[in-house]
ROVEXDREN-618806 format. One line per field, with one value per residue: residue number from 0; chain; residue in one letter; x, y, z of N, C-alpha, C in turn. Coordinates in steps of 0.001 Angstrom, whole numbers. Layout:
! residues N
n NUM:...;
chain A:...;
res a:...;
neast X:...;
nnorth Y:...;
nup Z:...;
caeast X:...;
canorth Y:...;
caup Z:...;
ceast X:...;
cnorth Y:...;
cup Z:...;
This chain:
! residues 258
n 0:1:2:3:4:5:6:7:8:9:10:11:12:13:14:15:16:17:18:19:20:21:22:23:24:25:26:27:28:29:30:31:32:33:34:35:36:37:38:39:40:41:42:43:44:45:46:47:48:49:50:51:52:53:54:55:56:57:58:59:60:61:62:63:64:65:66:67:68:69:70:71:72:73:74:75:76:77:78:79:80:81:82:83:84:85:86:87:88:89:90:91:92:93:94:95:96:97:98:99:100:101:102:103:104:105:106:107:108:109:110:111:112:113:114:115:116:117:118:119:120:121:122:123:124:125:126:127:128:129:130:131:132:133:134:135:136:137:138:139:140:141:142:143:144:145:146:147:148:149:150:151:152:153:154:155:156:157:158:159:160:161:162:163:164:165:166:167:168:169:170:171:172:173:174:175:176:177:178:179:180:181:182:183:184:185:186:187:188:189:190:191:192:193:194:195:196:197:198:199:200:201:202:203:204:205:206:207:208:209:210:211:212:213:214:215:216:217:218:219:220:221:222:223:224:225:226:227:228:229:230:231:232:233:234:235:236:237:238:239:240:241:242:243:244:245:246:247:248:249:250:251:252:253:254:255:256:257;
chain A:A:A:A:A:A:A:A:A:A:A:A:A:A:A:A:A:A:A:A:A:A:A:A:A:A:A:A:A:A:A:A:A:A:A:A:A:A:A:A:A:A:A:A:A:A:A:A:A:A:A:A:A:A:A:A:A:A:A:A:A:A:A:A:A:A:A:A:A:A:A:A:A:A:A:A:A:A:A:A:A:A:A:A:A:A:A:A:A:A:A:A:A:A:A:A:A:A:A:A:A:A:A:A:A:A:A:A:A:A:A:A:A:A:A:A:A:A:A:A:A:A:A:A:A:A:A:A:A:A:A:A:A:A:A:A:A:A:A:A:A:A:A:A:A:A:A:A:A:A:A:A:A:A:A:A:A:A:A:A:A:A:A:A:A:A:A:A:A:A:A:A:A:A:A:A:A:A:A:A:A:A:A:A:A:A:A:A:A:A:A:A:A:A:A:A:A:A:A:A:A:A:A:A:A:A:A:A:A:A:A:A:A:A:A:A:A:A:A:A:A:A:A:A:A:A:A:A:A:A:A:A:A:A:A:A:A:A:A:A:A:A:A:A:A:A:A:A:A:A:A:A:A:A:A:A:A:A;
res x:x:x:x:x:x:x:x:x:x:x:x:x:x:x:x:x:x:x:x:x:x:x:x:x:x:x:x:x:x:x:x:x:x:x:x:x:x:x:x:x:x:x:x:x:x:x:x:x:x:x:x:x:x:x:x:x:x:x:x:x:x:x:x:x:x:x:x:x:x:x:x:x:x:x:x:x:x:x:x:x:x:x:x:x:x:x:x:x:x:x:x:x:x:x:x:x:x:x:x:x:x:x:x:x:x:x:x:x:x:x:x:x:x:x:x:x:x:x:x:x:x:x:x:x:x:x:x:x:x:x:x:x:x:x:x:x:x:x:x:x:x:x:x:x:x:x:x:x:x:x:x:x:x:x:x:x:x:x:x:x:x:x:x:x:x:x:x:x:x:x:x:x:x:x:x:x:x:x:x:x:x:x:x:x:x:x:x:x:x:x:x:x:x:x:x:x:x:x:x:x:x:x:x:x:x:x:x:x:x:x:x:x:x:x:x:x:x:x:x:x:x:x:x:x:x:x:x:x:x:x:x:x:x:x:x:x:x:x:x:x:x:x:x:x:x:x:x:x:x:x:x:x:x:x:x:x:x;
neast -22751:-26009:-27843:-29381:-28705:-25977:-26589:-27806:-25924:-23777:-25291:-25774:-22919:-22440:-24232:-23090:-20329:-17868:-17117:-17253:-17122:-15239:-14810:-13079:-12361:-15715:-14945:-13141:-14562:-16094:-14542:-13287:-14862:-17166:-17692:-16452:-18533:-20352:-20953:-21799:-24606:-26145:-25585:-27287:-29478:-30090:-30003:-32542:-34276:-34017:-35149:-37559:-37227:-35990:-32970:-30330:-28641:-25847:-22913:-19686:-16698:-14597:-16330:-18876:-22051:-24311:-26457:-28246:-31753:-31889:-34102:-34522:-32909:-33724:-35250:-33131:-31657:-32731:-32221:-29591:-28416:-25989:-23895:-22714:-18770:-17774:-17085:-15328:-16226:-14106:-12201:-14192:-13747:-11507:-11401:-13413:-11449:-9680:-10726:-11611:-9594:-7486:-3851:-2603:-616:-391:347:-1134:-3535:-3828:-3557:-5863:-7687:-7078:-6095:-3910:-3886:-4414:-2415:-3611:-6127:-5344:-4430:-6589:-8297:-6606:-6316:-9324:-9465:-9697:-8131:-4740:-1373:279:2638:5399:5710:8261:9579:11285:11680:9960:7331:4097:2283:-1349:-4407:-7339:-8983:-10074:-12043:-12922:-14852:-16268:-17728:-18953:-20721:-20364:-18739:-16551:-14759:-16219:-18440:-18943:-20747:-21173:-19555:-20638:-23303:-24186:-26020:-26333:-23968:-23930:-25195:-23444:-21084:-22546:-23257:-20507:-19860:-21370:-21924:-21778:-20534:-21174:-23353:-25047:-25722:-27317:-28103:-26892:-25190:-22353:-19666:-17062:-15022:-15002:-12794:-11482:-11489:-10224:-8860:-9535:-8815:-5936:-6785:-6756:-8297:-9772:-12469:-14475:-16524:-16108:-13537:-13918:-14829:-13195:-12613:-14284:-14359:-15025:-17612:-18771:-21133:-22681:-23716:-23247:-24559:-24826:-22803:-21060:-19432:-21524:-23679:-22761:-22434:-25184:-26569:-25901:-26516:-28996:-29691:-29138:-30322:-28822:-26220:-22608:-21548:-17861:-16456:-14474:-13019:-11782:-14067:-17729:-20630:-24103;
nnorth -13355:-12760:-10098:-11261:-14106:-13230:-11946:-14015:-15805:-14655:-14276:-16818:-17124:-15449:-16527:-19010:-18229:-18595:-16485:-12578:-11424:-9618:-6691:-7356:-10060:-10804:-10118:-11669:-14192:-13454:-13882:-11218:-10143:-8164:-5289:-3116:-1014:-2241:-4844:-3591:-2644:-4679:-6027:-4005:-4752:-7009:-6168:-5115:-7624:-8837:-7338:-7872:-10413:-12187:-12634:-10466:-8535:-7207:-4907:-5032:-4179:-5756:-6541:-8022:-9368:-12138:-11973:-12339:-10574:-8364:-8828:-11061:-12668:-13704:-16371:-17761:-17925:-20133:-22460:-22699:-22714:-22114:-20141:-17055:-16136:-14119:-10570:-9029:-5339:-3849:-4484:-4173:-985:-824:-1828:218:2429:2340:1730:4410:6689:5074:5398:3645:3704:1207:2739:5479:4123:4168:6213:7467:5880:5560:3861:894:-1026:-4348:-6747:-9480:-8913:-6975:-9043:-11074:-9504:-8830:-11922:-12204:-11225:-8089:-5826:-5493:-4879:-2040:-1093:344:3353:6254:6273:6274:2979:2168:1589:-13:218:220:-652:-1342:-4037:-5243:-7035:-6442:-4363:-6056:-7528:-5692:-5197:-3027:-456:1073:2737:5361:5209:4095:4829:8081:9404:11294:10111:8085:6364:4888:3844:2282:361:-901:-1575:-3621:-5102:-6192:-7981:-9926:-10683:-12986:-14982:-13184:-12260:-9823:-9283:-7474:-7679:-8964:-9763:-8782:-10072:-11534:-13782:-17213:-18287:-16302:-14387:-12762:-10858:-8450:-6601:-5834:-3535:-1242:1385:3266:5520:4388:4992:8051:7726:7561:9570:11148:11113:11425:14472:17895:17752:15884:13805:15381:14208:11548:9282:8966:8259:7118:4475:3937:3368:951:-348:-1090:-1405:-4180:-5702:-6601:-9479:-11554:-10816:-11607:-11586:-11200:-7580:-6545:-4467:-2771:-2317:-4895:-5777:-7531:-6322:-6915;
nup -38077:-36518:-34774:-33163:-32678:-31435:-29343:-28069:-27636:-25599:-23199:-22903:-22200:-20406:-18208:-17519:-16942:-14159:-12932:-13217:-16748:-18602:-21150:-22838:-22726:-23770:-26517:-27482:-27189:-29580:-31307:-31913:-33623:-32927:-32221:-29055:-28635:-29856:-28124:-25641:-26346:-26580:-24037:-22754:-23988:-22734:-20534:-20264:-20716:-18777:-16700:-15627:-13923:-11426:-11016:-12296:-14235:-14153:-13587:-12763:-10749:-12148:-14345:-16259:-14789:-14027:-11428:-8127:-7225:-4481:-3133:-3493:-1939:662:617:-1203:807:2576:672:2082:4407:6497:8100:6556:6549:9607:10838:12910:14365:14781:12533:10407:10750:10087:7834:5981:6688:4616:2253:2133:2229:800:-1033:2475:5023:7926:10111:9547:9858:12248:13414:12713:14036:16069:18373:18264:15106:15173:13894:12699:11905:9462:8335:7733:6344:4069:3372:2632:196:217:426:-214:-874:-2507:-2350:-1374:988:702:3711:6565:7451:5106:4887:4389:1644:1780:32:-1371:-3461:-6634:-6127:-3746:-4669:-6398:-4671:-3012:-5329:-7122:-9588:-9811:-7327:-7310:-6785:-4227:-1096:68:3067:4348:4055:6530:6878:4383:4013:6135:5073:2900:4693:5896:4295:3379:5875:5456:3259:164:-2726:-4230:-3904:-1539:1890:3721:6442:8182:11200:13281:14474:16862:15429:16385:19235:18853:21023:22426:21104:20281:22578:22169:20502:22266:23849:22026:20987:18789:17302:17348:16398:13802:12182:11651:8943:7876:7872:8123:7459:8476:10515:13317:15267:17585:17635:14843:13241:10907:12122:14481:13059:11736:13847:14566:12472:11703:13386:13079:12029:14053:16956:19373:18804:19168:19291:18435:20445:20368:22703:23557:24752:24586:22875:23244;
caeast -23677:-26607:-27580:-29994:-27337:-24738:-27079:-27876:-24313:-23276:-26275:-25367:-21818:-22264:-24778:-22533:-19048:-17372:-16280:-17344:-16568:-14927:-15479:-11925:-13155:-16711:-14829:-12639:-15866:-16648:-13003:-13392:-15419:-17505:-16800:-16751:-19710:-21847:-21174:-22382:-25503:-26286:-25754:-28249:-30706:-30033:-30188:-33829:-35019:-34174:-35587:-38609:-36632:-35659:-32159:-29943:-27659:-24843:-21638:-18784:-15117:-13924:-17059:-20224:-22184:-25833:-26803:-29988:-32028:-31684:-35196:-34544:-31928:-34609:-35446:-32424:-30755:-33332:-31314:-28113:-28508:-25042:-23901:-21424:-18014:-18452:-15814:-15239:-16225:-12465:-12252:-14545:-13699:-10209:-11862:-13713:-10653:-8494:-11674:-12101:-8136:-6418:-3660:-2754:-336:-1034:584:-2246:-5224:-3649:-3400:-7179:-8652:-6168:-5496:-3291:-4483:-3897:-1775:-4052:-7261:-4811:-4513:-8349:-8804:-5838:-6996:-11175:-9115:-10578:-6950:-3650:-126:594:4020:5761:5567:9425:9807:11984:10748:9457:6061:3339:828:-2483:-5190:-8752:-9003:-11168:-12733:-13748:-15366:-17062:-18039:-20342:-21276:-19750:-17995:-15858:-14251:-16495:-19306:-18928:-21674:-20331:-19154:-21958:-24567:-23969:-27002:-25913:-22296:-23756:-25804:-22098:-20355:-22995:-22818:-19440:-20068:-22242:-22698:-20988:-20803:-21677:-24856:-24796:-26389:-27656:-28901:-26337:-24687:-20676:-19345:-16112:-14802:-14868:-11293:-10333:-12240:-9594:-8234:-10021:-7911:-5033:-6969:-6755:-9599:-10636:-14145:-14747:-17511:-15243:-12188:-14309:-15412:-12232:-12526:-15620:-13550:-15600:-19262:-19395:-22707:-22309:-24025:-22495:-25582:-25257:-21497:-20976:-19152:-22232:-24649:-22775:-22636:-26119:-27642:-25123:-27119:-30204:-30344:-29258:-30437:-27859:-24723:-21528:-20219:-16547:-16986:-12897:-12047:-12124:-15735:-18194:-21919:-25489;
canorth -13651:-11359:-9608:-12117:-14839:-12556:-11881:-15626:-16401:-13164:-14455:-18011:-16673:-14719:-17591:-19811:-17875:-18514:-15351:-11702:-11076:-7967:-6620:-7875:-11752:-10854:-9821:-13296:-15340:-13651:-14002:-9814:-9334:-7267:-4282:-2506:-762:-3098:-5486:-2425:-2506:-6017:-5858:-3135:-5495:-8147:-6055:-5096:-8621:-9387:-6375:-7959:-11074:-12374:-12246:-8971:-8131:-5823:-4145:-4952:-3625:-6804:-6991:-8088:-11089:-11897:-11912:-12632:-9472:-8498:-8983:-12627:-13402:-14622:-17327:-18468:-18178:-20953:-23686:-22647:-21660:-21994:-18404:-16797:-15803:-12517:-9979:-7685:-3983:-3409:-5402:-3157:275:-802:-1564:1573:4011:2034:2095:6148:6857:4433:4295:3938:2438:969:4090:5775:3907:3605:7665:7917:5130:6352:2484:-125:-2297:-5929:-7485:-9913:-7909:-6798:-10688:-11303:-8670:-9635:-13395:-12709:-10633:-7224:-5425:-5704:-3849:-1801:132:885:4509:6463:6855:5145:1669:1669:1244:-628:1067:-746:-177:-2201:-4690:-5464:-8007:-5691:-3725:-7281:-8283:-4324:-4485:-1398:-687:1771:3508:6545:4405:4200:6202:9308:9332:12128:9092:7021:5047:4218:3439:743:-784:-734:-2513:-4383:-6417:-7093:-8454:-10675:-10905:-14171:-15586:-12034:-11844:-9235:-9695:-6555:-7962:-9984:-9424:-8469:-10828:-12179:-14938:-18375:-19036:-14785:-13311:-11689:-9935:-7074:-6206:-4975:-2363:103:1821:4708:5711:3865:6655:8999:7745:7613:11405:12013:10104:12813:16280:18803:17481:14984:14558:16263:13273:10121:7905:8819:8335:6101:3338:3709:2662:-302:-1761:-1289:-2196:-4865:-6604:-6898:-10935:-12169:-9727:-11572:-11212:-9670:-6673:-5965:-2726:-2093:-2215:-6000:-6730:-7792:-6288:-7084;
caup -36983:-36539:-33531:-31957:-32328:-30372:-27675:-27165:-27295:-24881:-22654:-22506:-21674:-18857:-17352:-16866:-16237:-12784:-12653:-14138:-17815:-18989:-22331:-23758:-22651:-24621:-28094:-27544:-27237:-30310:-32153:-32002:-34591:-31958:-31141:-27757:-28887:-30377:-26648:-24582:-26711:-26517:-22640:-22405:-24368:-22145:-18823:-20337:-21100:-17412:-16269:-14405:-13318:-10071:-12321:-12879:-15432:-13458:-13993:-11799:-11277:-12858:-15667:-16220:-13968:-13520:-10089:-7869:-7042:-2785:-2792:-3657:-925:1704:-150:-1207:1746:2605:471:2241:6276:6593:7908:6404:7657:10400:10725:14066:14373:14410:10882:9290:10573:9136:5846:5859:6295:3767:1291:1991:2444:201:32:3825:5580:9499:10899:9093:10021:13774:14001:12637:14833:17610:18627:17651:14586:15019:12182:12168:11310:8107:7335:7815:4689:2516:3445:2309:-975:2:705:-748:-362:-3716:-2711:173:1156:707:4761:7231:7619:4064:5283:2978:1384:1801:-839:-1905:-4848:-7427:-5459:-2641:-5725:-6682:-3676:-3275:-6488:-7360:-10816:-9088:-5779:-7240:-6427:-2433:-425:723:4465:5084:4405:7478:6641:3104:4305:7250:4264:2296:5207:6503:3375:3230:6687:5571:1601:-220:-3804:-5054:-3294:-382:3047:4128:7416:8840:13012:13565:16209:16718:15442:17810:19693:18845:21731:23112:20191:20594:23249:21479:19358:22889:24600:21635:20696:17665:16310:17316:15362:11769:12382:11118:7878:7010:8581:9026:6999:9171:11248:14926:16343:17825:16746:13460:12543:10441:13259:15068:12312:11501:14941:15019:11424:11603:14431:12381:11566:15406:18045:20204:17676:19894:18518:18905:21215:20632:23592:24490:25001:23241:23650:22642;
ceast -24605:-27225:-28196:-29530:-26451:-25182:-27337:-26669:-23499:-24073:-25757:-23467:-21555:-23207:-23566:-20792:-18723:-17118:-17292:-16814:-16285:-14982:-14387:-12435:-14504:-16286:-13677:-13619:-16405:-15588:-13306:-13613:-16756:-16788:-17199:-18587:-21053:-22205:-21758:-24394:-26298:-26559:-26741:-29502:-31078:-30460:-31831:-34650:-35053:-34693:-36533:-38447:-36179:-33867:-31940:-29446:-26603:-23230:-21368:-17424:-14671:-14754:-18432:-20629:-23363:-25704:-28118:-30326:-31806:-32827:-35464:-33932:-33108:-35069:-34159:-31573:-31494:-32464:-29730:-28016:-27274:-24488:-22553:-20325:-18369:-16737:-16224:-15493:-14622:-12222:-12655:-14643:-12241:-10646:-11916:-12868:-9924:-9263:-11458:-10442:-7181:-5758:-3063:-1788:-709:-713:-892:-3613:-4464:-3777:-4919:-7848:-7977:-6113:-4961:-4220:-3712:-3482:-2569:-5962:-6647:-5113:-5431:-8518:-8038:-6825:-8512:-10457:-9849:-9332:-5693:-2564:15:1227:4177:5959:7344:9512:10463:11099:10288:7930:4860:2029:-400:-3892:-6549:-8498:-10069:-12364:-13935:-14959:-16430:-17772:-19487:-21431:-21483:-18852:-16605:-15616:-15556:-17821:-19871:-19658:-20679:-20582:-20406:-23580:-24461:-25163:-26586:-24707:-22440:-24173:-24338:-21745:-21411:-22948:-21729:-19158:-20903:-22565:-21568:-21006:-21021:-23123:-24946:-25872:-26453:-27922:-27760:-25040:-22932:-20810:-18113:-15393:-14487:-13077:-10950:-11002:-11091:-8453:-8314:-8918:-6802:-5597:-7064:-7978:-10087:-11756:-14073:-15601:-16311:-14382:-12796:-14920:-14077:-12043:-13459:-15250:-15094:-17270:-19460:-20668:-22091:-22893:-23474:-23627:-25947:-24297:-22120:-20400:-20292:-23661:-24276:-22864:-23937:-27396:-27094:-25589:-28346:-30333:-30361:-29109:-28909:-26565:-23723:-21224:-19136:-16722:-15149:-12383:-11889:-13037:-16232:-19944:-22633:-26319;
cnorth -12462:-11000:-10805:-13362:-14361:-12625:-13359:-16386:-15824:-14229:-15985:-17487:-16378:-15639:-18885:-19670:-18157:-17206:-13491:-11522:-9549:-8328:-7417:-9846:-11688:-10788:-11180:-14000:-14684:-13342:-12365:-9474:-8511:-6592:-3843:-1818:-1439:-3953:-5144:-2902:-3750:-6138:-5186:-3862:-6274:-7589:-5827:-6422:-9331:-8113:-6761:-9372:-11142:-12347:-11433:-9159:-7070:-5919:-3781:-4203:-5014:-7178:-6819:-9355:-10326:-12625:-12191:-11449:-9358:-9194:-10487:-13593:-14342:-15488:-18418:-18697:-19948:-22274:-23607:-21343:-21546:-20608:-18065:-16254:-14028:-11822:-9098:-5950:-3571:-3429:-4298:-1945:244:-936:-234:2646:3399:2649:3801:6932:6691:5402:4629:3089:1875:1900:4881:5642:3950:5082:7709:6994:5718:5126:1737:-1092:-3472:-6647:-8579:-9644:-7689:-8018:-11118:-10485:-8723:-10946:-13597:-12051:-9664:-6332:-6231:-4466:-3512:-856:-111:2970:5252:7406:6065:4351:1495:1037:612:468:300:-115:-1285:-2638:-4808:-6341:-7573:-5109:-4632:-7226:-7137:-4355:-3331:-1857:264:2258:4908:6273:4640:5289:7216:9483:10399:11131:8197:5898:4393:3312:1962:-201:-1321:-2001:-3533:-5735:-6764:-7885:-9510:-11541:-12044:-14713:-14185:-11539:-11078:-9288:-8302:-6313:-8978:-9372:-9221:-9104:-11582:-13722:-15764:-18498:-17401:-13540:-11983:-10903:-8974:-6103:-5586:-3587:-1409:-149:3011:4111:5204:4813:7529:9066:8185:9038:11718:11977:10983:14048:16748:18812:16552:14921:14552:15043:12125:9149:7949:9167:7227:4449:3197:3078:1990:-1231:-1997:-1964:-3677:-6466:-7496:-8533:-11714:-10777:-9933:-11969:-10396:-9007:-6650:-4876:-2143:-1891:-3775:-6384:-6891:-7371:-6796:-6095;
cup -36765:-35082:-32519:-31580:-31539:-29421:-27323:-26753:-25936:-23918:-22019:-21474:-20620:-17608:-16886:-16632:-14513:-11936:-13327:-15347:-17980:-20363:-22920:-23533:-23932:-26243:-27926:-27692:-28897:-31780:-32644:-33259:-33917:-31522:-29462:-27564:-28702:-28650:-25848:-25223:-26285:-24622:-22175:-22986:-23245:-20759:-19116:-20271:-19647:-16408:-14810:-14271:-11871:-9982:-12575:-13715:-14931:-13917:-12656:-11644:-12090:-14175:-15854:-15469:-13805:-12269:-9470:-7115:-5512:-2555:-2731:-2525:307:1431:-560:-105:2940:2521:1175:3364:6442:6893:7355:7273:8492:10482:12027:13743:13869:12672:10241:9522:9745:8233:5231:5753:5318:2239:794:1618:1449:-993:1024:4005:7101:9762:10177:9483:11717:14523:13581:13490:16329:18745:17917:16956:14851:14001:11663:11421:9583:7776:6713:6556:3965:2289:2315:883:-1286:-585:-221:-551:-1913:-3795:-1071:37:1290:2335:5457:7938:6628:4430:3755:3300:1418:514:-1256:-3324:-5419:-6726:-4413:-3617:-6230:-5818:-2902:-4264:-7463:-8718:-10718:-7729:-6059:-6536:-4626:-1932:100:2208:5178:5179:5509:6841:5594:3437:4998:6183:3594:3483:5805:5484:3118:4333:6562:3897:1102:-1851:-4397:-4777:-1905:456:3543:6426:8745:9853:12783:14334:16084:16743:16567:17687:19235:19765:22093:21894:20041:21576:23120:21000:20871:23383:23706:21230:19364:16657:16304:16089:13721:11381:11199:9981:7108:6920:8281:8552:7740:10332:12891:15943:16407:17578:15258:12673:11880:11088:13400:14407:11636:12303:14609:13910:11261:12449:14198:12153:12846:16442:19630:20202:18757:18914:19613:19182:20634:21365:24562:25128:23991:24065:22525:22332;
């Protein structure tokens, strides 16, 4: 088969996968008489030929998958108003320290937020398949370790943990969680409100009365920025708000503001 056969084959392949391909799937599709090599190469053709497409070519933790550019989302979000699911402030400062941390168990994230997480906040991110338990920790109670999956890694668009803005970018970080707040199918929502799910108002309530900025200070130590409007908490409530101006955030302490 010669190269411009592979790439149409490769090409067709990854158009209509369900899923991301990894390279060991690509040298099956081509009974591995491709190597690792040659696949890489081919991919790099392919991310060129979609270069000035509406159409990526990206590299996930789980593979390869073409995608639709951000710039495209307003448009498609057109055929499909439907909003996606929302997750609580709470939700995603627990993401955030498991992400930065992992791995963690609740005692862990409950001494850096410095309130009680809600077991069902954990569920909510096993449940969407961001989180997962991968050990228990050797202390009395055998505590679980909590750690991020491939999925979470999917779901960024990230090919790694090395990936993840660094806690000194707050701005980068809200863009980071604001799309997993919002982003679906592999297409991330940059733009889309925190507010707590209908029928779980009062869930909040458990997580205490701490400072939510506050707590994720600690998550940066001592580079972290000196101002409280420009933790990282504080510029996800607030980029987070961006698609409905009158979106509740989960404040953490059992309200919900605008």
């Amino acid at each position: 088969m010669n190269t411009s056969d592979a790439k149409r084959v490769l090409e067709t392949a990854l158009i209509c996968a369900q899923q991301p391909l990894a390279l060991r799937d690509m040298r099956v599709l081509f009974n591995e008489e491709l190597g690792a090599d040659t696949l890489r190469s081919l991919l790099q053709e392919l991310q060129d030929d979609w270069a000035q497409r509406g159409v990526e070519l990206v590299s996930v933790a789980s593979g390869w998958r073409f995608q639709s550019r951000p710039e495209m989302r307003e448009y498609l979000d057109r055929l499909h108003p439907e909003k996606p699911p929302k997750y609580t402030r709470a939700a995603l400062e627990t993401l955030a320290i498991i992400a930065y941390r992992q791995p963690v168990t609740r005692g862990d994230m409950e001494d850096i937020r410095g309130v009680t997480i809600n077991s069902l906040i954990l569920k909510q991110l096993e449940d969407r398949g961001w989180i997962e338990v991968i050990g228990h920790r050797e202390a009395p109670g055998r505590p679980a370790l909590f750690a991020t999956t491939r999925q979470f890694l999917d779901d960024l668009g990230l090919a790694s943990l090395d990936q993840l803005p660094a806690l000194e970018s707050p701005g980068v970080q809200a863009q980071m969680m604001a799309a997993l707040a919002g982003g679906d199918d592999g297409q991330l929502a940059l733009d889309a409100p925190v507010e707590l799910p209908a029928g779980h108002e009062a869930e909040a309530g458990s997580e205490g009365e701490g400072d939510a900025a506050g707590d994720l200070l600690v998550l940066a130590g001592d580079d972290a920025p000196a101002a409280a409007d420009s933790t990282p908490a504080d510029a996800v409530a607030s980029d987070l708000s961006g698609a409905s101006s009158d979106a509740p955030v989960d404040a953490g302490d059992g309200t919900a503001s605008t």
